[in-house]
C-alpha positions as a Markdown table, in Angstrom:
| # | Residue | x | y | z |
|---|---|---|---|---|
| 1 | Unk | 0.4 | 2.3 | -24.6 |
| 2 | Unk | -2.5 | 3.8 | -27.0 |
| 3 | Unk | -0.2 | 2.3 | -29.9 |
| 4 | Unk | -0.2 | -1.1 | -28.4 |
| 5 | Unk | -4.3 | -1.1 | -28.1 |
| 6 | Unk | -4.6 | -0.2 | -31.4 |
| 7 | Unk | -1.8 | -3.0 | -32.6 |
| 8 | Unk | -4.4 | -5.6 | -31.7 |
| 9 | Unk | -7.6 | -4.0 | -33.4 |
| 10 | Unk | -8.6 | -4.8 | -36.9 |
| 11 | Unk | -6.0 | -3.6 | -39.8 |
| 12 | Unk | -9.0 | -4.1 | -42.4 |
| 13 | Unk | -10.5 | -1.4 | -41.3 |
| 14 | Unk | -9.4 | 2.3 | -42.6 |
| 15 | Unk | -9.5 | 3.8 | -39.7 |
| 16 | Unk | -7.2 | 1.7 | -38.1 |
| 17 | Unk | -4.5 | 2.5 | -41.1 |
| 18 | Unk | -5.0 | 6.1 | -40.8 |
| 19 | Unk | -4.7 | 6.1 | -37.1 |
| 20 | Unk | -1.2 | 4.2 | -37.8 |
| 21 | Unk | 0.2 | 7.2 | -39.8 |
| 22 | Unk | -0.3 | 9.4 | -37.2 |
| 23 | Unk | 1.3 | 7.0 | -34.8 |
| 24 | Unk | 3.9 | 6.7 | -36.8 |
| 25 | Unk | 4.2 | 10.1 | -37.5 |
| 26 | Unk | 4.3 | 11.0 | -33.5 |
| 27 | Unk | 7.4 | 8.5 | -33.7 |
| 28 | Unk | 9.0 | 10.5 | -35.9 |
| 29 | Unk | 8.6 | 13.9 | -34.4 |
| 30 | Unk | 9.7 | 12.3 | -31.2 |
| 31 | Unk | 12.7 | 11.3 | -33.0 |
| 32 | Unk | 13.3 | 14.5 | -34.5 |
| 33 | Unk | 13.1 | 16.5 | -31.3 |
| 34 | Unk | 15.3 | 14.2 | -29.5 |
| 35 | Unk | 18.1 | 14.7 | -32.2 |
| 36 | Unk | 17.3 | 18.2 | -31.9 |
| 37 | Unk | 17.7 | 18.5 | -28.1 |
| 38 | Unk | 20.4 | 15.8 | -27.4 |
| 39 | Unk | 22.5 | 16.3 | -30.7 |
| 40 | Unk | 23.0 | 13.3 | -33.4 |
| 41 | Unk | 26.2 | 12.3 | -31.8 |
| 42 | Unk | 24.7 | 12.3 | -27.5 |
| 43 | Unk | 21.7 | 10.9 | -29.4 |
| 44 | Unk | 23.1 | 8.1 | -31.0 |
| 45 | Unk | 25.8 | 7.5 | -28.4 |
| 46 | Unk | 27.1 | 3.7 | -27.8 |
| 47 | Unk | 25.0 | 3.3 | -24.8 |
| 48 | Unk | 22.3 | 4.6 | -26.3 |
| 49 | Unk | 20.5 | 1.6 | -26.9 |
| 50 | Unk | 16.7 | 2.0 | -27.1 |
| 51 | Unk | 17.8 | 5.2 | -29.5 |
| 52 | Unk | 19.2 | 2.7 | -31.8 |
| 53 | Unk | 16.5 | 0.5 | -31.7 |
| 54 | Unk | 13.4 | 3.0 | -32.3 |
| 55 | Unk | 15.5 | 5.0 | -34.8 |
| 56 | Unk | 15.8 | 2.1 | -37.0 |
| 57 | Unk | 12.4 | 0.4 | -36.4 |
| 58 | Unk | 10.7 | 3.9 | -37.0 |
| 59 | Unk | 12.4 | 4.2 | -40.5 |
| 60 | Unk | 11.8 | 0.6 | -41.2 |
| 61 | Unk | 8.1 | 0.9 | -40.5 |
| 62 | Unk | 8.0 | 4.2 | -42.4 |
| 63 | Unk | 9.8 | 2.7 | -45.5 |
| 64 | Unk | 7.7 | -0.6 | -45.3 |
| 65 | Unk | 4.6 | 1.3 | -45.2 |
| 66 | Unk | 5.1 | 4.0 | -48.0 |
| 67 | Unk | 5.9 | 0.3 | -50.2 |
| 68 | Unk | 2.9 | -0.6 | -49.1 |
| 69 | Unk | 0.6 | 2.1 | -49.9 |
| 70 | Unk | 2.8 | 2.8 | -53.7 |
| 71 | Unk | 2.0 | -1.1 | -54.5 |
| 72 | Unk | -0.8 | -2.4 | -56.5 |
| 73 | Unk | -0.1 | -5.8 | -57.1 |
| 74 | Unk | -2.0 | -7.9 | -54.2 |
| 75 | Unk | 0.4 | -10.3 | -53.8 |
| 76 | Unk | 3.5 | -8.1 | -53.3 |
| 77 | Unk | 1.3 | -5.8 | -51.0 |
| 78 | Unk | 0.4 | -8.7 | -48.7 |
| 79 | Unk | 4.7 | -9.5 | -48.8 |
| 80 | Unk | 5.5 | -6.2 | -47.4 |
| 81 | Unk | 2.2 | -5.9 | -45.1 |
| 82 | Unk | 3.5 | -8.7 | -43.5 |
| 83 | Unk | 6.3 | -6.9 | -42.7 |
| 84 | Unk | 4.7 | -4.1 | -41.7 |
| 85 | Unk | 3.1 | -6.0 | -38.9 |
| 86 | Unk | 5.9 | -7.7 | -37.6 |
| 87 | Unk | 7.6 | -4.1 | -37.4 |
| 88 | Unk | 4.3 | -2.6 | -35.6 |
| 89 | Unk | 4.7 | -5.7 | -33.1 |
| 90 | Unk | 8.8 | -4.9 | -32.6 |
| 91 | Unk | 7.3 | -1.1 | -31.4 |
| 92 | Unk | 5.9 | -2.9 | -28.7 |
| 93 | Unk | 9.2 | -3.3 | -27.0 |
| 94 | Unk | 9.0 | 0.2 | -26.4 |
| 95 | Unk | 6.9 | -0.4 | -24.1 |
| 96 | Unk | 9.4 | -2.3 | -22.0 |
| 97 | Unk | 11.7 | 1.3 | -21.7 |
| 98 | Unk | 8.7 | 3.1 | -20.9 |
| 99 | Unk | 7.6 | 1.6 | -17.6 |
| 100 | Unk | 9.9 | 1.4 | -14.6 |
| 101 | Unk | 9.4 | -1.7 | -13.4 |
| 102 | Unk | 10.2 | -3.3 | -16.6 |
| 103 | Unk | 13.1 | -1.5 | -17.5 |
| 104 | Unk | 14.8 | -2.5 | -13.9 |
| 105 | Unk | 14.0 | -6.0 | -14.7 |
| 106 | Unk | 15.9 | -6.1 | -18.1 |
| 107 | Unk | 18.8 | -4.4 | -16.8 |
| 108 | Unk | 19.5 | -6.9 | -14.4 |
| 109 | Unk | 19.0 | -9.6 | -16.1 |
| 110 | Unk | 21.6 | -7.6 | -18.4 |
| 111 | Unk | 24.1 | -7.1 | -15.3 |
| 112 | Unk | 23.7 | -11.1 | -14.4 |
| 113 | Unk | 23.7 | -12.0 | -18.0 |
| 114 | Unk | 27.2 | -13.5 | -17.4 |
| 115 | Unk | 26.4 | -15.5 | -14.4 |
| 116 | Unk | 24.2 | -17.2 | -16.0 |
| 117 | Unk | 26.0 | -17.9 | -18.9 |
| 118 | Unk | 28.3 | -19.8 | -16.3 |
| 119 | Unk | 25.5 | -22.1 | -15.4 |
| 120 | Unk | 24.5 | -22.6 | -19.3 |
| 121 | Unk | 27.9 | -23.8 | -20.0 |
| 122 | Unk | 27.7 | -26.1 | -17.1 |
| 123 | Unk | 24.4 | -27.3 | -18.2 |
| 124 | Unk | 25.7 | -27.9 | -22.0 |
| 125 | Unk | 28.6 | -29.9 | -20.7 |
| 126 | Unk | 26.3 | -32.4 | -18.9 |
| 127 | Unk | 24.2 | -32.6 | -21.6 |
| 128 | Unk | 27.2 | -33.3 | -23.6 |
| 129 | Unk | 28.2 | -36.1 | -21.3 |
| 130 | Unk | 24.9 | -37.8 | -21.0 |
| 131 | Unk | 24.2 | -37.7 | -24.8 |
| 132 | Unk | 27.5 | -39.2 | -25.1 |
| 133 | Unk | 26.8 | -42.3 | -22.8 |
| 134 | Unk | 23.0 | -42.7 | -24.4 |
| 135 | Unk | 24.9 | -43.0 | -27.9 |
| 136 | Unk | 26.3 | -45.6 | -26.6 |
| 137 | Unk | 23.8 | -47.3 | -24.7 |
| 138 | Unk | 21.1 | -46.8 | -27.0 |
| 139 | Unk | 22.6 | -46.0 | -30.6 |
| 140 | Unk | 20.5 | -48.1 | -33.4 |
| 141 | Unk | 17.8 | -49.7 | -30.7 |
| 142 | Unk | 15.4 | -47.4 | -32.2 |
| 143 | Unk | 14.7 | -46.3 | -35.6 |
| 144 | Unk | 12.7 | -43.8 | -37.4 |
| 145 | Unk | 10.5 | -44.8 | -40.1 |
| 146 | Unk | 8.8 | -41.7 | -42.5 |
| 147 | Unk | 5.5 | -41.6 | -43.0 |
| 148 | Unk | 5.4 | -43.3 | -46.3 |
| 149 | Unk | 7.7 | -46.1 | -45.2 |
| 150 | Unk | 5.8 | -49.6 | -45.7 |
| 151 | Unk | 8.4 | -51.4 | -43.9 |
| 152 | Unk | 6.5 | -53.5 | -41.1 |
| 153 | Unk | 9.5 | -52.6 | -38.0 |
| 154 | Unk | 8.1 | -49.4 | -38.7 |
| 155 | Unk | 5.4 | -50.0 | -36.0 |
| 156 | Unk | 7.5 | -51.1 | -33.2 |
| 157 | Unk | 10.3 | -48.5 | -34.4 |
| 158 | Unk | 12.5 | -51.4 | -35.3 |
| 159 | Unk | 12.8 | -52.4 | -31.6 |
| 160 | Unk | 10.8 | -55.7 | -30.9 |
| 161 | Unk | 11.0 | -55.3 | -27.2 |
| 162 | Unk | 9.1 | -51.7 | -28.0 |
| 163 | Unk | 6.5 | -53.4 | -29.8 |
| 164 | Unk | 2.6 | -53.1 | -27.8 |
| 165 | Unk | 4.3 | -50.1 | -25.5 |
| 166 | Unk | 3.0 | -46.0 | -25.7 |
| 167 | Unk | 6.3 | -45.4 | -27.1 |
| 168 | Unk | 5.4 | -47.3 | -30.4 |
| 169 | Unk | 1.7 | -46.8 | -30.5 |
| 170 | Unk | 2.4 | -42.9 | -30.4 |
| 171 | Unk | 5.4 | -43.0 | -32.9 |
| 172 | Unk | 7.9 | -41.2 | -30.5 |
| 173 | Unk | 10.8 | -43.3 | -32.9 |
| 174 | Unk | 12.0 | -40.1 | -33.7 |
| 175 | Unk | 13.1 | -39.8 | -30.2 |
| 176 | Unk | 16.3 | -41.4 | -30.5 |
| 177 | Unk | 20.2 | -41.6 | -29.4 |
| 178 | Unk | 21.1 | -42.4 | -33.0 |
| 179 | Unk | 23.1 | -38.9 | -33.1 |
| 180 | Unk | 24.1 | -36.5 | -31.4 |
| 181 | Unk | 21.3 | -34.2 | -32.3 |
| 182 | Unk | 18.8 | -36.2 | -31.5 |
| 183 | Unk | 20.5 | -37.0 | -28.3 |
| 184 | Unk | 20.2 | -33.8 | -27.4 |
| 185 | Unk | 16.6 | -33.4 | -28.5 |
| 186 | Unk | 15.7 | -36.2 | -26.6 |
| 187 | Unk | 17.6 | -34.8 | -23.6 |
| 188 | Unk | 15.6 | -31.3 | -23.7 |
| 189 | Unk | 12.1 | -32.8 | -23.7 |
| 190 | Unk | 12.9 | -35.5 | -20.9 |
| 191 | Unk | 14.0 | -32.1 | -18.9 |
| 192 | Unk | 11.0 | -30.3 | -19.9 |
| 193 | Unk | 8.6 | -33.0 | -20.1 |
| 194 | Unk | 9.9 | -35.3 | -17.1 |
| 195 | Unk | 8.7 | -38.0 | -19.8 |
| 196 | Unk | 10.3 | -40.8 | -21.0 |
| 197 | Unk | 8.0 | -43.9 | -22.3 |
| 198 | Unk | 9.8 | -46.6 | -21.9 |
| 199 | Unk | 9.2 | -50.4 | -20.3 |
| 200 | Unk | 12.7 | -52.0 | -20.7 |
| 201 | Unk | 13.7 | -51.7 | -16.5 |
| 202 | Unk | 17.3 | -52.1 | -17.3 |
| 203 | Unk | 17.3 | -48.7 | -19.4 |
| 204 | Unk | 15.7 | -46.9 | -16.7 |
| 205 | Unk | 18.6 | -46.6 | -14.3 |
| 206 | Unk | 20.1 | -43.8 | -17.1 |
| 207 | Unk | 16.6 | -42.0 | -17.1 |
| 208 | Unk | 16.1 | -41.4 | -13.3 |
| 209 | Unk | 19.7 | -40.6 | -13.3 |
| 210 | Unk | 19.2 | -37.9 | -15.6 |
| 211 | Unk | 16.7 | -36.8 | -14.0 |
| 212 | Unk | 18.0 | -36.2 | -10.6 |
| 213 | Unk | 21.2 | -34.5 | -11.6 |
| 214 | Unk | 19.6 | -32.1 | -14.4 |
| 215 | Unk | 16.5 | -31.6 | -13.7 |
| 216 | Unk | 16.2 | -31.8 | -9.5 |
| 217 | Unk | 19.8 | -30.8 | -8.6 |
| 218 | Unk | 21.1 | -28.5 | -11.6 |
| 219 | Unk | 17.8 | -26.9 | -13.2 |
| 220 | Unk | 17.0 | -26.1 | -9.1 |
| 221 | Unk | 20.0 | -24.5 | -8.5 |
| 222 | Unk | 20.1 | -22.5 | -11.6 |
| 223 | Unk | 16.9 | -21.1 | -10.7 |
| 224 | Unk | 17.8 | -20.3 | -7.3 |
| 225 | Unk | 20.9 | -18.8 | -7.9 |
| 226 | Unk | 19.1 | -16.3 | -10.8 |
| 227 | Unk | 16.2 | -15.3 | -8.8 |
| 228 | Unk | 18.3 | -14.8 | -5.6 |
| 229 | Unk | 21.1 | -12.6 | -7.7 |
| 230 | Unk | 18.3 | -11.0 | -9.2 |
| 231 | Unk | 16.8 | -9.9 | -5.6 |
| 232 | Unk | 20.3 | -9.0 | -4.6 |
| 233 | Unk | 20.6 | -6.5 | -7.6 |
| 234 | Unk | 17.2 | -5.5 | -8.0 |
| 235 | Unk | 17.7 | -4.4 | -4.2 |
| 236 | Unk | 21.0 | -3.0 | -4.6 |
| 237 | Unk | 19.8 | -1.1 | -7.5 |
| 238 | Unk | 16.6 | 0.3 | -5.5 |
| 239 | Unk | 18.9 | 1.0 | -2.1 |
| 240 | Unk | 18.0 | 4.4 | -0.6 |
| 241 | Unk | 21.1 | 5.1 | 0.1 |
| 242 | Unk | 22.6 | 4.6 | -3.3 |
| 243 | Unk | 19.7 | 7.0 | -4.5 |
| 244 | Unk | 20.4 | 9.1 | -2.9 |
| 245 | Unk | 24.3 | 9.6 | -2.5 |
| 246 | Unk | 24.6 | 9.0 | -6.9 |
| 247 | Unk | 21.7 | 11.7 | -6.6 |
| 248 | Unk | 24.0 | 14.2 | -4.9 |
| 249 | Unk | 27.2 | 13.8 | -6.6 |
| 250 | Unk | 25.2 | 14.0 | -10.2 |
| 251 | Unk | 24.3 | 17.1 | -8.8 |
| 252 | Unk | 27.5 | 18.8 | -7.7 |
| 253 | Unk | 28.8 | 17.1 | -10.7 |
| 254 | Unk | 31.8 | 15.1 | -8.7 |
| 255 | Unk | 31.5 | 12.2 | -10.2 |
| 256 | Unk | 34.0 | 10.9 | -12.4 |
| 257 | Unk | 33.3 | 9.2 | -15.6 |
| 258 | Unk | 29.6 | 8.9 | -14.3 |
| 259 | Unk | 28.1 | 9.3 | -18.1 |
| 260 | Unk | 30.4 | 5.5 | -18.6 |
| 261 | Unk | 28.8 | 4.0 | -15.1 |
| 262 | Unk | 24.9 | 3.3 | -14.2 |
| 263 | Unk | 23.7 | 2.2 | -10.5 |
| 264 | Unk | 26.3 | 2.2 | -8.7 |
| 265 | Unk | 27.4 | 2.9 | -5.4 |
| 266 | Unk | 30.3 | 5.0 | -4.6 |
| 267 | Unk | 33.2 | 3.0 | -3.8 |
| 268 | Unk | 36.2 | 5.3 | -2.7 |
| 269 | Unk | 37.3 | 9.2 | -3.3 |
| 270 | Unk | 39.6 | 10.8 | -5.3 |
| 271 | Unk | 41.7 | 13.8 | -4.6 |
| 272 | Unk | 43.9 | 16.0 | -6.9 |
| 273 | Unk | 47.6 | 15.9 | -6.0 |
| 274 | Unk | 46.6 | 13.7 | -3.1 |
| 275 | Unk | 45.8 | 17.8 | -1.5 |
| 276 | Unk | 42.3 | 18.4 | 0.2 |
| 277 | Unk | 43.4 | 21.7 | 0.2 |
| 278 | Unk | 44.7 | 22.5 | -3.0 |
| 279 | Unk | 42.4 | 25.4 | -5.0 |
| 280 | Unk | 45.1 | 24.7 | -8.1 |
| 281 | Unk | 42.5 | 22.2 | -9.9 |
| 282 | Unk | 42.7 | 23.5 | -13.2 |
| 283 | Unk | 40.2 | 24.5 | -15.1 |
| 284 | Unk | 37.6 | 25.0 | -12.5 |
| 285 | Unk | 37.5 | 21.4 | -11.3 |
| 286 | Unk | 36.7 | 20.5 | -7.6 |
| 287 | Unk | 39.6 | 20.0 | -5.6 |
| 288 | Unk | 37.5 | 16.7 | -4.5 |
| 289 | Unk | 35.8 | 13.9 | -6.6 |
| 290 | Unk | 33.8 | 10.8 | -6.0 |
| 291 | Unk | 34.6 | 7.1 | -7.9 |
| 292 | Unk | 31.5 | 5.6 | -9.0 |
| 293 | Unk | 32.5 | 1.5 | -8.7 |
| 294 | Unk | 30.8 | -0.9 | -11.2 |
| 295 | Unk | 28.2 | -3.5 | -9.5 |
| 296 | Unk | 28.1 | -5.7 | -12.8 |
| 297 | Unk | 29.7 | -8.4 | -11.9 |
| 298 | Unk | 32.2 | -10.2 | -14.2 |
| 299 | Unk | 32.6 | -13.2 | -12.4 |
| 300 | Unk | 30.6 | -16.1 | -10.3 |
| 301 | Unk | 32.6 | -14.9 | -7.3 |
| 302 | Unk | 31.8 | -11.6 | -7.1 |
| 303 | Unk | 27.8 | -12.2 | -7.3 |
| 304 | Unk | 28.4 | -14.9 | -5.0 |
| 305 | Unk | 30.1 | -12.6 | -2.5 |
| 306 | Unk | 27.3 | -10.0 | -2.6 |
| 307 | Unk | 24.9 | -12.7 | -2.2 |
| 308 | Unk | 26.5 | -13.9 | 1.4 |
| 309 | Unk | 27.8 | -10.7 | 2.4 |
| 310 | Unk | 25.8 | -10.7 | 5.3 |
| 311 | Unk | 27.3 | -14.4 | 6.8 |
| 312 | Unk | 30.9 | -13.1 | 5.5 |
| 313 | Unk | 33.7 | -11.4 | 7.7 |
| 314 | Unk | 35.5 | -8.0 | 6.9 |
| 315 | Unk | 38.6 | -10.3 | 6.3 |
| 316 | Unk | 36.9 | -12.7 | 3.6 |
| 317 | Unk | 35.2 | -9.9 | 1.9 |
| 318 | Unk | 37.6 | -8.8 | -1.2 |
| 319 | Unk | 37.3 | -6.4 | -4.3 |
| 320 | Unk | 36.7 | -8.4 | -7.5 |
| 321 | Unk | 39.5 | -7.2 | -9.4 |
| 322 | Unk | 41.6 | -9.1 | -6.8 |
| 323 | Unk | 39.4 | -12.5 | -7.6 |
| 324 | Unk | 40.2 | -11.8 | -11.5 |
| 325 | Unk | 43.8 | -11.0 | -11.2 |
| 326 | Unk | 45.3 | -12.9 | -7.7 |
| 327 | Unk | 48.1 | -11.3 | -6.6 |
| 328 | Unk | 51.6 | -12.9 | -7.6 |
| 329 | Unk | 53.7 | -14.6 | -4.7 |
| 330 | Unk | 56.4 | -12.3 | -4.0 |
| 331 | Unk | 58.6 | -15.0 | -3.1 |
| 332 | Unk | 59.6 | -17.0 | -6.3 |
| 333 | Unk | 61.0 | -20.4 | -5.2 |
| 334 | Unk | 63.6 | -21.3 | -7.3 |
| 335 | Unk | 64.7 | -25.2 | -7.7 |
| 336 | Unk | 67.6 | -26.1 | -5.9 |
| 337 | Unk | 71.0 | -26.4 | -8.0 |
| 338 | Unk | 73.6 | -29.0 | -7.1 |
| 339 | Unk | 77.1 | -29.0 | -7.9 |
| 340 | Unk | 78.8 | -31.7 | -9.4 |
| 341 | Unk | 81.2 | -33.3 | -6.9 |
């Protein structure tokens, strides 16, 4: 937190750059003692994510810096100070790990991450459709001129019904359906804006339409559905009960592959042998040990059955693996085979 107050002062003045050594030189040691105490392969362990990230923006910095101070040319100096900066701003994100709060944020908008790639596909796809129909409405009704161009439809963007209007005046001719690029350029700032300039009544029908279904209907539900999945798992995640039962096993150390899982709630046991009694474990194992079941959803259906578990009966409720892979009929109707008579 110091860091990030002294990120903002001044960088002209010396004191400034010395204090950033020793910053970067705390990184280091923290570094350093964290290899030392969780070993280079725990340390840099797949999961192991902010690891990877301050390892290689510490060496970067360090690196960038030691150019820095070596160089005596001005202009290459200013080349890698640049960098330097944007590297000290990246150690900000640190920041993000260190505090609570923020960290339980980011990881579930990491565990809904593919829900709401769901509704980004379905949002892409009616973009895709209504870009498609404005090329075909609209392709060619208005042009863009450059700057330089002396051409005179360059005032009414080659549209004379568009001459006189806001659209004109303002030069918004790049905003066009001529491609499909600039379909979907258009699209975006009509869904951020909730602007379209435009006096021709007959083309507003397609403008309102857009509207309602992307922007009221779709965008509204999209953001529903996120913050509601995120209350679900941000209260899942803080449950006392789920504290505290994932507390006790870590403790007893009966959980099984719980280095591979992260907040979750216990879903089921596992015995050895299928014996509660059984003292033949090998190798010092407990005769009883706990499943740790994965609350990162993989699929629309499983989020959406969390989120109405309350209004949902003990016989709709099913695991997710079942909604992945449906059970197979067991009865295979065969056609019917006739004889020839």
């Amino acid at each position: 937190m110091v860091n990030a107050v002294f990120i903002g002062l001044d960088e002209e003045n010396p004191l400034i750059s010395n204090v950033e050594w020793l910053f970067l030189g705390l990184y280091i040691l923290e570094i350093l003692l964290k290899l030392y105490t969780f070993e280079p392969r725990g340390f840099f362990a797949r999961h192991q994510f902010w690891n990877w990230f301050d390892t290689i923006i510490i060496i970067s910095a360090l690196i960038a810096t030691i150019i820095n101070s070596s160089l005596s040319s001005a202009g290459s100096s200013r080349q890698v100070l640049d960098i330097v900066f944007i590297l000290r701003i990246l150690r900000l994100i640190r920041v993000m790990d260190s505090i609570q709060r923020f960290r339980t944020i980011i990881n579930t908008l990491i565990k809904i991450g593919p829900t709401i790639l769901t509704f980004g596909q379905l949002i892409l796809v009616v973009y895709y459709i209504f870009a498609m129909v404005g090329m075909e409405l609209f392709k060619g009704r208005v042009k863009f001129f450059e700057s330089g161009s002396t051409d005179p439809q360059r005032e009414f963007c080659g549209n004379p019904l568009l001459k006189g209007t806001d659209f004109a005046e303002l030069n918004y001719c790049r905003n066009n359906f001529n491609d499909i690029i600039s379909s979907f350029i258009l699209l975006l700032e009509l869904t951020v804006l909730n602007h379209k300039d435009d006096d021709v009544k007959k083309t507003r029908i397609f403008f309102v339409l857009f509207h309602v279904v992307v922007v009221i209907i779709i965008i509204n539900i999209f953001v529903a559905f996120v913050l509601e999945a995120f209350f679900v798992e941000y209260t899942v995640a803080k449950s006392h009960l789920q504290t505290s039962l994932e507390k006790k096993i870590e403790e007893l150390e009966l959980g099984v592959q719980q280095d591979d899982m992260d907040n979750n709630l216990v879903e089921s046991m596992e015995t050895s042998e299928n014996d509660l009694g059984s003292n033949e474990t090998g190798k010092g194992k407990p005769s009883l040990m706990f499943r740790i079941a994965s609350k990162r959803y993989k699929t629309v259906d499983g989020l959406l059955q969390k989120i109405f578990e309350a209004d949902l009966g003990p016989e709709d409720i099913i695991e997710e693996e079942d909604i992945e892979n449906p059970p197979q009929s067991e009865a295979n109707i065969q056609n019917p085979v006739y004889d020839a008579i």
